[in-house]
DSSP file (Angstrom, degrees, kcal/mol; ACC not computed):
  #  RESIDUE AA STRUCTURE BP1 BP2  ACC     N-H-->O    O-->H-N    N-H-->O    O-->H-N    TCO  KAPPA ALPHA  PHI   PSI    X-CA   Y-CA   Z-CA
    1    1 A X              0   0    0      0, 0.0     2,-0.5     0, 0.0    31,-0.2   0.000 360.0 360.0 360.0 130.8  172.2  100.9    7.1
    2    2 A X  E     -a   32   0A   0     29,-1.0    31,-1.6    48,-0.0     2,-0.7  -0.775 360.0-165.3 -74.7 117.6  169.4  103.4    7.7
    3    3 A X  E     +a   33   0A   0     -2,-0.5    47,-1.1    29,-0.2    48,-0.9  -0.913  14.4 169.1-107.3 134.9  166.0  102.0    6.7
    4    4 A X  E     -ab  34  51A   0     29,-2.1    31,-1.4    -2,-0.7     2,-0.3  -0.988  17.3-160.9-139.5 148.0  163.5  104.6    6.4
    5    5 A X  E     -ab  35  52A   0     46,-0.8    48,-1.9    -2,-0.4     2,-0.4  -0.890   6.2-158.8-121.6 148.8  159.9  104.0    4.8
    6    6 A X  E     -ab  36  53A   0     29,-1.5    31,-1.9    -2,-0.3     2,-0.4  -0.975  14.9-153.1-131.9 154.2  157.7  107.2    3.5
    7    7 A X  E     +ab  37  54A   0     46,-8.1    48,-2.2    -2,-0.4    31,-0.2  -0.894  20.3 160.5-138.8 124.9  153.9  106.6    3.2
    8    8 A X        -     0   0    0     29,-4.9    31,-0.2    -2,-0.4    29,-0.1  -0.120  57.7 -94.6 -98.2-155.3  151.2  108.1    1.1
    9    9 A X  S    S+     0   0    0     29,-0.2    31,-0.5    30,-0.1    29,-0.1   0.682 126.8   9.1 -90.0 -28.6  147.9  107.5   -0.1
   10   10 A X  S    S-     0   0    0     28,-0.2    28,-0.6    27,-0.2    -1,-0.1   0.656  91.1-120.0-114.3   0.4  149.5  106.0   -3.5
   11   11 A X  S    S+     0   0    0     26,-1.0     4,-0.3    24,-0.0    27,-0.2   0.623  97.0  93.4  59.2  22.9  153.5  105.7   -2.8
   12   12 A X  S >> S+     0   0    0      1,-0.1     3,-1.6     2,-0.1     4,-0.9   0.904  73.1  55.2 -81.5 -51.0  153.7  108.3   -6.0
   13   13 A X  T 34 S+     0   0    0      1,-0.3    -1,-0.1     2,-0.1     4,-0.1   0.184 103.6  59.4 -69.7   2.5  153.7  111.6   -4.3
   14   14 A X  T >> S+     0   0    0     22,-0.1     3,-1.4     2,-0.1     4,-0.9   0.522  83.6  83.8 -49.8 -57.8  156.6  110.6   -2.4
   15   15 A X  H X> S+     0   0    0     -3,-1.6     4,-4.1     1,-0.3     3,-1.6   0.906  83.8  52.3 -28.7 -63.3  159.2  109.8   -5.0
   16   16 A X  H 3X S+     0   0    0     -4,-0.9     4,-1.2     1,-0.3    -1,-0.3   0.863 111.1  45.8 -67.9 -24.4  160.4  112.4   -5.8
   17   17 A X  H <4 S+     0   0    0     -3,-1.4    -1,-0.3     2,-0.2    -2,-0.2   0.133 108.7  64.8 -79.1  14.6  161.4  113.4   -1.8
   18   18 A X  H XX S+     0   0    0     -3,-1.6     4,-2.2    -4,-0.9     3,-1.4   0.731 100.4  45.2 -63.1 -57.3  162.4  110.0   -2.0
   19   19 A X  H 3X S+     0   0    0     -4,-4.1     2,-3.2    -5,-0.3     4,-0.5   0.920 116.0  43.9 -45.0 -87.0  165.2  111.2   -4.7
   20   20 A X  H 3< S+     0   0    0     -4,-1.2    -1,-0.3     1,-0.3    -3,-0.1   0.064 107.1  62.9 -65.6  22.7  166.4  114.3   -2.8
   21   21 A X  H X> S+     0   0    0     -2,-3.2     4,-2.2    -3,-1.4     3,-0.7   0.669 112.1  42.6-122.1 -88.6  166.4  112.0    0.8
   22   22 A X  H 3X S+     0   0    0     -4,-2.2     4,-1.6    -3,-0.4    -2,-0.2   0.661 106.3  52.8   8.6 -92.0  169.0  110.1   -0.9
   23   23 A X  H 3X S+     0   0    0     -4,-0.5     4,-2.9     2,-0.2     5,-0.3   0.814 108.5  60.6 -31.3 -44.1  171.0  112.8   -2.5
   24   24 A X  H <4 S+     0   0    0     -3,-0.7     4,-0.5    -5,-0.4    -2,-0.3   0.950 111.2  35.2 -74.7 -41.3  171.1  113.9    1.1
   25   25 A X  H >< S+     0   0    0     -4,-2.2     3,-2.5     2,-0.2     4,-0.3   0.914 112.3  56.9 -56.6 -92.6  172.7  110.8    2.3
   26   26 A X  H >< S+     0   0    0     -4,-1.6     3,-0.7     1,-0.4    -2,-0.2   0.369 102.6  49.7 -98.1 -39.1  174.6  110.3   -0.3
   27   27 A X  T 3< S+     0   0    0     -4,-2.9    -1,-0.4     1,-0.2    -2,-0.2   0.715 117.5  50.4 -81.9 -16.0  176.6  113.9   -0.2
   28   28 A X  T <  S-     0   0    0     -3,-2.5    -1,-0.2    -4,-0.5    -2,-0.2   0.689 116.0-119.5 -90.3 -17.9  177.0  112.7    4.1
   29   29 A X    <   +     0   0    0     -3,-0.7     2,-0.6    -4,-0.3    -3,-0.1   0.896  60.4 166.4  74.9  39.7  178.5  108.9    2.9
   30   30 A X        -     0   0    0     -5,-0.3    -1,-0.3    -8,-0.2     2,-0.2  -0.868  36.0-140.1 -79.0 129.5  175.2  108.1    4.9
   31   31 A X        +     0   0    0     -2,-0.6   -29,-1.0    -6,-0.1     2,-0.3  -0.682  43.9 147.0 -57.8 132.7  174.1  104.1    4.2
   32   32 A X  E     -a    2   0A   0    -31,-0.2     2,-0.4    -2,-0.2   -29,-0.2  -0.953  43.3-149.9-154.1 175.3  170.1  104.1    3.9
   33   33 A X  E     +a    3   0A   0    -31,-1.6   -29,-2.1    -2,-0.3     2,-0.2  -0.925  24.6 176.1-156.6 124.5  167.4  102.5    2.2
   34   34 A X  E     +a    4   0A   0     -2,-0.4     2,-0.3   -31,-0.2   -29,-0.2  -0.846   6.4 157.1-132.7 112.5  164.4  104.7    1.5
   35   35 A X  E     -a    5   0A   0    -31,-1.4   -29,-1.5    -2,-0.2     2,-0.4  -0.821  26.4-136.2-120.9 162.6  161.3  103.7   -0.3
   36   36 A X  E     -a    6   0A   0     -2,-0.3     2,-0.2   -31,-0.2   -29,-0.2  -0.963  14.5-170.0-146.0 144.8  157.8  104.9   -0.5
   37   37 A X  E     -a    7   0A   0    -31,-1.9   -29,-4.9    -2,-0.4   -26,-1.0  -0.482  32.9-111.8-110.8 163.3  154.7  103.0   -0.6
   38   38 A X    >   -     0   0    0    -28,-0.6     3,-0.5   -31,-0.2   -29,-0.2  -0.620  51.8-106.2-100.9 151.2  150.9  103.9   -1.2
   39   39 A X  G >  S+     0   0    0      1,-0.3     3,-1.1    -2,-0.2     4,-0.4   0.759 110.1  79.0 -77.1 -22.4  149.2  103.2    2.6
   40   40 A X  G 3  S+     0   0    0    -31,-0.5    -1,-0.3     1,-0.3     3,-0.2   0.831  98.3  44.9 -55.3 -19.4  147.5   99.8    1.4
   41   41 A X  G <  S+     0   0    0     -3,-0.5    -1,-0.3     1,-0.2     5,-0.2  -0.361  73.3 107.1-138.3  78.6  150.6   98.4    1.7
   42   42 A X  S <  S+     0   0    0     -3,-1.1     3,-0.5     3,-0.2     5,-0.3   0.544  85.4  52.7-114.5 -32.6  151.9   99.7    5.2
   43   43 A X  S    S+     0   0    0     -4,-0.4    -2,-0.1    -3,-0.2     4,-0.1   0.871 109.7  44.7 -90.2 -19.7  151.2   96.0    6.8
   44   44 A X  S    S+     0   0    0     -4,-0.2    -1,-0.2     3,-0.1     4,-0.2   0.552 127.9  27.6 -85.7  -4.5  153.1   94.2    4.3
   45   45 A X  S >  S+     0   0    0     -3,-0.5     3,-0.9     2,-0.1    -3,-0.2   0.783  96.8  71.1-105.1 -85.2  156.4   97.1    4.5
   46   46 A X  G >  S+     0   0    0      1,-0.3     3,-1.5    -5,-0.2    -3,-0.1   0.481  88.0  67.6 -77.7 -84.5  156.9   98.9    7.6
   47   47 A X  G 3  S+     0   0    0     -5,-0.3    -1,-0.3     1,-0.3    -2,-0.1   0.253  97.2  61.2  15.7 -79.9  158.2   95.5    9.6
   48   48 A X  G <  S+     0   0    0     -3,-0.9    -1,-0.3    -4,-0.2     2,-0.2   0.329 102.6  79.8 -47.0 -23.0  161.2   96.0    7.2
   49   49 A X    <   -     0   0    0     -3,-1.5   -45,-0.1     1,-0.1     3,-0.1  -0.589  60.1-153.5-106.4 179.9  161.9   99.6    8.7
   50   50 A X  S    S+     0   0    0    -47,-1.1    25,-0.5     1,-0.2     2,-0.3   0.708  87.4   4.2-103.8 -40.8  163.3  101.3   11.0
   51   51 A X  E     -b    4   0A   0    -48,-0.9   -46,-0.8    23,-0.2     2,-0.5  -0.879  63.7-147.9-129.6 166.4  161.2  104.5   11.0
   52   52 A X  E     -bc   5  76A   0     23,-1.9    25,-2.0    -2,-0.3     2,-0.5  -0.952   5.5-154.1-131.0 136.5  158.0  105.4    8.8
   53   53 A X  E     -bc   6  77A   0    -48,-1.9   -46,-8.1    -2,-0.5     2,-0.2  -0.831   6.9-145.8-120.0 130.1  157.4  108.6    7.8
   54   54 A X  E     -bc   7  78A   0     23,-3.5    25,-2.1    -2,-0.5     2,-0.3  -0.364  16.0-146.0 -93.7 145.0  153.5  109.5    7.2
   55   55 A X    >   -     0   0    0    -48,-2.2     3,-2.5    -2,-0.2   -41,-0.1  -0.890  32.5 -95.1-112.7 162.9  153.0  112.2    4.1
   56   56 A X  G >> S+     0   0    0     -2,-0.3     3,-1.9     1,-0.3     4,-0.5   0.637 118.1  56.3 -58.6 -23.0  150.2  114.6    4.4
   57   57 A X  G 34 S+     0   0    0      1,-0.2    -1,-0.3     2,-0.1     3,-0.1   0.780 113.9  41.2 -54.5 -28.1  147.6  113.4    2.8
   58   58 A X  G X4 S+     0   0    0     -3,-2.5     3,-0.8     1,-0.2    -1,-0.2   0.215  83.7 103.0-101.3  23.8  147.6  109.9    5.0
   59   59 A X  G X4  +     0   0    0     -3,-1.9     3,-0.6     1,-0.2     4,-0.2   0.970  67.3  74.1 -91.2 -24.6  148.4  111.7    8.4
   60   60 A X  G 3< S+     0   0    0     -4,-0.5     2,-0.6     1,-0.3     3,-0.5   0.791  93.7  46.1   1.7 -60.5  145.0  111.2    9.2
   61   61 A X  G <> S+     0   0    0     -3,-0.8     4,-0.5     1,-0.2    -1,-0.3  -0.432  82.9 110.3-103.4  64.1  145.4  107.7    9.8
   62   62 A X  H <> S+     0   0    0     -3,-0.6     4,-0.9    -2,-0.6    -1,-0.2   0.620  72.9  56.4-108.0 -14.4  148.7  108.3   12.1
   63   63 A X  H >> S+     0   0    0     -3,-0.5     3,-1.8    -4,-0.2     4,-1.6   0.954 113.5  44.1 -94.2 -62.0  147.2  107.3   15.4
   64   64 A X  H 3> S+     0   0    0      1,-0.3     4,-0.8    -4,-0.2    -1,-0.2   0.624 113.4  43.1 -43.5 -27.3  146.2  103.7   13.8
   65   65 A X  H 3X S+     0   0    0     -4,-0.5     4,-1.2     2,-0.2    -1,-0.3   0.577 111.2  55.8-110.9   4.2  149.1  102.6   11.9
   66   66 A X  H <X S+     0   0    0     -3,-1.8     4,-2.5    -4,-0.9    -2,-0.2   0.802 103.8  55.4 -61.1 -47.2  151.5  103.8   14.9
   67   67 A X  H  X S+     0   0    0     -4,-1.6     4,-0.5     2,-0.2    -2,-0.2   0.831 111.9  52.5 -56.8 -40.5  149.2  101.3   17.1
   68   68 A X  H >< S+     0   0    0     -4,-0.8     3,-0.8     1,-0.2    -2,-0.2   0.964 113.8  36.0 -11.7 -81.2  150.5   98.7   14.1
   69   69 A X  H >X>S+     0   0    0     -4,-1.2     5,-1.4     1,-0.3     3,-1.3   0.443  96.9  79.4-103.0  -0.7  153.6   99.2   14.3
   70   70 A X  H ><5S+     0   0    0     -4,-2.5     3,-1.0     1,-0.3    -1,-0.3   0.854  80.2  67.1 -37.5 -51.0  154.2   99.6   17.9
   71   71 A X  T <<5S+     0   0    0     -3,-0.8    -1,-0.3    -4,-0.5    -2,-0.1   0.115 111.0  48.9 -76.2  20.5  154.1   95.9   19.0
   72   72 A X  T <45S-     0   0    0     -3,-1.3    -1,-0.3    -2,-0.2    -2,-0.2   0.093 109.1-125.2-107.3 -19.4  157.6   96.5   16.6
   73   73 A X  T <<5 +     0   0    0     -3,-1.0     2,-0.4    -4,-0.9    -3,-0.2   0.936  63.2 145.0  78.1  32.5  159.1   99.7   18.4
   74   74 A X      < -     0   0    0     -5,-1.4     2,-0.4    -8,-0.2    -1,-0.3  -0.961  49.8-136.4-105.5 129.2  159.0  101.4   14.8
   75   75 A X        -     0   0    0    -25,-0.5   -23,-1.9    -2,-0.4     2,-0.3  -0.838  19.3-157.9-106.5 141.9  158.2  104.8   15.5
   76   76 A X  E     +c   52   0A   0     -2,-0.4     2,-0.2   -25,-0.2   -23,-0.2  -0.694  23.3 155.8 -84.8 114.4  155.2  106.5   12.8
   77   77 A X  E     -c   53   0A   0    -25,-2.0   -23,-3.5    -2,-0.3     2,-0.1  -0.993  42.1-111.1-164.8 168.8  155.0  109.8   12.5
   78   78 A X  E     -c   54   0A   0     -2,-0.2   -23,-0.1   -25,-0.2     2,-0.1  -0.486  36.3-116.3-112.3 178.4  153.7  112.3    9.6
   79   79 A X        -     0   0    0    -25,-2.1     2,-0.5     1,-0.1    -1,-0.1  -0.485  45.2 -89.3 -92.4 173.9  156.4  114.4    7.7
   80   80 A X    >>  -     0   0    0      1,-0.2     4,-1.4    -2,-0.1     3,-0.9  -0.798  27.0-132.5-113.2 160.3  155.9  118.3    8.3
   81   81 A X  H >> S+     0   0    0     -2,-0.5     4,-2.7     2,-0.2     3,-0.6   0.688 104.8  57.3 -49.8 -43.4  153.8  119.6    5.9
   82   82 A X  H 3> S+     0   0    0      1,-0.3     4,-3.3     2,-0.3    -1,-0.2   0.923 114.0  52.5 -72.0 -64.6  156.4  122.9    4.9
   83   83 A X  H <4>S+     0   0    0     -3,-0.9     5,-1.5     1,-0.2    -1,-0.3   0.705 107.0  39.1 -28.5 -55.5  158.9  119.9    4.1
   84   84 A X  H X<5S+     0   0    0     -4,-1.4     3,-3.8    -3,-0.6    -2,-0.3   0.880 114.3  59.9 -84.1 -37.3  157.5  117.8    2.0
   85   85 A X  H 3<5S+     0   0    0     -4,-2.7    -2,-0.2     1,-0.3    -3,-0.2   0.982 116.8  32.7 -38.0 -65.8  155.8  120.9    0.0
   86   86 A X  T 3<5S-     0   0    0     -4,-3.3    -1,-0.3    -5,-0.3    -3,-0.1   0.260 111.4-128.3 -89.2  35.6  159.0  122.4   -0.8
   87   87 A X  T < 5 +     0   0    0     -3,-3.8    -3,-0.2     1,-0.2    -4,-0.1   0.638  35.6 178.7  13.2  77.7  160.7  118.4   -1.0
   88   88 A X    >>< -     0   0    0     -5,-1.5     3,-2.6     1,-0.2     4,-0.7  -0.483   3.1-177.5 -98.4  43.4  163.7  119.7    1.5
   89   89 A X  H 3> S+     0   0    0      1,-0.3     4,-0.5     2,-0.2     5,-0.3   0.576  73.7  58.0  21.7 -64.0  165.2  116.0    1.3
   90   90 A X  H 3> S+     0   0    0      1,-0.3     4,-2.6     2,-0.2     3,-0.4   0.831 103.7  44.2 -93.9 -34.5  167.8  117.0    3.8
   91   91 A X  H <> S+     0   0    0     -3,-2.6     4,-2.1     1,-0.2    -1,-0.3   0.809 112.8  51.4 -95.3  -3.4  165.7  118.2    6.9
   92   92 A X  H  < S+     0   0    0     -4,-0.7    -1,-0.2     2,-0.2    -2,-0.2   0.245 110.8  53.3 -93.7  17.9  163.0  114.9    6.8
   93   93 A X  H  X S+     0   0    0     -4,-0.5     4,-1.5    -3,-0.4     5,-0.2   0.505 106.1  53.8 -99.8 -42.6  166.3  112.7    6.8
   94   94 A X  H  X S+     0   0    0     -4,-2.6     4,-1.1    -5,-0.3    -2,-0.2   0.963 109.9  39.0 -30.9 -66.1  167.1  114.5    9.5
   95   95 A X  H  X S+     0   0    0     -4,-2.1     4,-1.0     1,-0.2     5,-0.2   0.862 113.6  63.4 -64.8 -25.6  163.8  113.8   11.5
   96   96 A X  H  > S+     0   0    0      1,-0.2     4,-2.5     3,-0.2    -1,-0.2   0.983 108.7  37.4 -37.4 -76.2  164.1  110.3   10.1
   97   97 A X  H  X S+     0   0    0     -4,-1.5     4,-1.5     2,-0.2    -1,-0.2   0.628 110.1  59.1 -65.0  -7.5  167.1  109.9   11.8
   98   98 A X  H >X S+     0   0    0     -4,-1.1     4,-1.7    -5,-0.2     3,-1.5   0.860 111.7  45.0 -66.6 -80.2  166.1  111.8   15.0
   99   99 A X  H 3X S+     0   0    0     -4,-1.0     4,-1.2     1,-0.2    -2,-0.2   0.735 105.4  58.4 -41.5 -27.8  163.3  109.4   15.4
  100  100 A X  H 3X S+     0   0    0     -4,-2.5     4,-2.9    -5,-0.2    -1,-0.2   0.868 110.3  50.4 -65.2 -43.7  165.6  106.3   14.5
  101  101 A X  H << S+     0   0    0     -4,-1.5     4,-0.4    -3,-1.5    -2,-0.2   0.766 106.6  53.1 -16.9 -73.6  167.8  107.5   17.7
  102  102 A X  H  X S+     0   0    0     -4,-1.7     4,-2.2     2,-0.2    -1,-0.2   0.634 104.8  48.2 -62.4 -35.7  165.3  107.8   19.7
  103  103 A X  H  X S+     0   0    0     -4,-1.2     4,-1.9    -5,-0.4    -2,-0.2   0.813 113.9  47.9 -87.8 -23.1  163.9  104.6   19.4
  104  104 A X  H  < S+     0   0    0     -4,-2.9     4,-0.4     2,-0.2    -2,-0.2   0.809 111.3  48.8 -65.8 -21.0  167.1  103.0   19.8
  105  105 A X  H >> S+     0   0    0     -4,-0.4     3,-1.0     2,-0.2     4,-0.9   0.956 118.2  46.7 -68.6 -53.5  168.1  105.2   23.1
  106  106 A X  H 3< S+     0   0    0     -4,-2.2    -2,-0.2     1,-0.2    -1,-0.1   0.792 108.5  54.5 -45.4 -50.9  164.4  104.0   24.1
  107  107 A X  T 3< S+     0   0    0     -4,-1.9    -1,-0.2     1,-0.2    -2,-0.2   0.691 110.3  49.4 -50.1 -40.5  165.2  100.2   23.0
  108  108 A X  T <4        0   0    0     -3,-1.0    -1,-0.2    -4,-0.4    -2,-0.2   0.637 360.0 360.0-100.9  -9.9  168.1  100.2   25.3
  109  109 A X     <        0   0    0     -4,-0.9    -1,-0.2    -3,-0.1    -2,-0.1   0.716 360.0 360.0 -64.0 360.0  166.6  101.6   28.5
């Protein structure tokens, strides 16, 4: 199971490239869990993933809540903007899952 986290400033503006994330697993018979949260509650979630993916409005704060979640090896990184505008589901679960990859190829060195 894939866990992937998305993070705004409120977890609203998210949803809906929540949906189409989904859809995009679901038409690959990928297993995931995706939710998204508002950034006030990035210390009580991200533990719980595997990757977090930052939306634009919060990428601001990308170098701090990577420094967070590092001492887990979860890697933080903001979605890109062209993507989340036009909510392309299918290429940020890609980069989800690149980055989930990576930190397990990393994990195993």
């Amino acid at each position: 199971m894939y866990r992937i986290m998305l993070c705004c400033s409120a977890g609203m503006s998210t949803s809906m490239l929540v949906r189409k994330m989904v859809e995009a697993a679901a038409q690959r018979a990928l297993p995931v869990e995706i939710n998204a949260f508002g950034v006030a509650e990035f210390d009580e979630q991200y533990s719980r993933y595997q990757v977090v993916l930052l939306g634009p409005q919060v990428k601001y704060m990308l170098q701090s809540l990577s420094e967070k979640a590092a001492g887990h090896s979860i890697p933080v990184q903001p979605i890109d903007m062209m993507d989340y505008g036009m909510q392309r589901g299918d290429k940020v679960l890609d980069f989800a899952l690149s980055l989930i990859a990576a930190a397990k190829e990393k994990a195993a060195l």
